[in-house]
N, C-alpha and C positions, 0 to 999 in steps of 0.2 A: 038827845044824841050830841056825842060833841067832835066836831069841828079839828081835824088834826090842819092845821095849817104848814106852810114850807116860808121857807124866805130867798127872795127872788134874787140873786147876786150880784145884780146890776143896776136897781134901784131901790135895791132892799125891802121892799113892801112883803107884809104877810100874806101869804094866796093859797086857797082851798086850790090841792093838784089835782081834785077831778073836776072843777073848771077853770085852769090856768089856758091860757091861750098857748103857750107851745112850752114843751120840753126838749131837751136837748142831756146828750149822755155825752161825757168827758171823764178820760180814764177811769172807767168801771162806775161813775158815782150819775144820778138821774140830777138833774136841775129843770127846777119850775119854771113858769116866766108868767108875767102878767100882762104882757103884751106880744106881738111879733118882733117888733121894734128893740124889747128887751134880749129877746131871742136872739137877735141876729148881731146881733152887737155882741154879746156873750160868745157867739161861737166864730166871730171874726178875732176874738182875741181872749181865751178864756180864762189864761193866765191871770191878766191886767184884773180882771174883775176878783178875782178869788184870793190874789195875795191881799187886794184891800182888806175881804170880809174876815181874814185872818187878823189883820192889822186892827180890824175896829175893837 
């Protein structure tokens, strides 16, 4: 069986979303997290994280 993994926007790590520690929806699109800590930080400022992962 294989493994779809996401990438987490705020610390970039690979994470299985059915056990990510929290999601979070911004305009229409689901985002994983591999922590709370990533979670909240992402949606105090979702922007800031997302133009990065464009950038990289």
């Amino acid at each position: 069986m294989t493994t779809t993994t996401v990438h987490d926007p705020v610390c970039h790590m690979d994470i299985d979303p059915e056990t990510a520690a929290g999601v979070s929806e911004y305009k229409g699109q689901t985002y994983y997290f591999c922590s709370l800590g990533c979670k909240k930080s992402f949606e105090k400022d979702p922007d800031k994280y997302l133009n990065n992962s464009e950038q990289a």
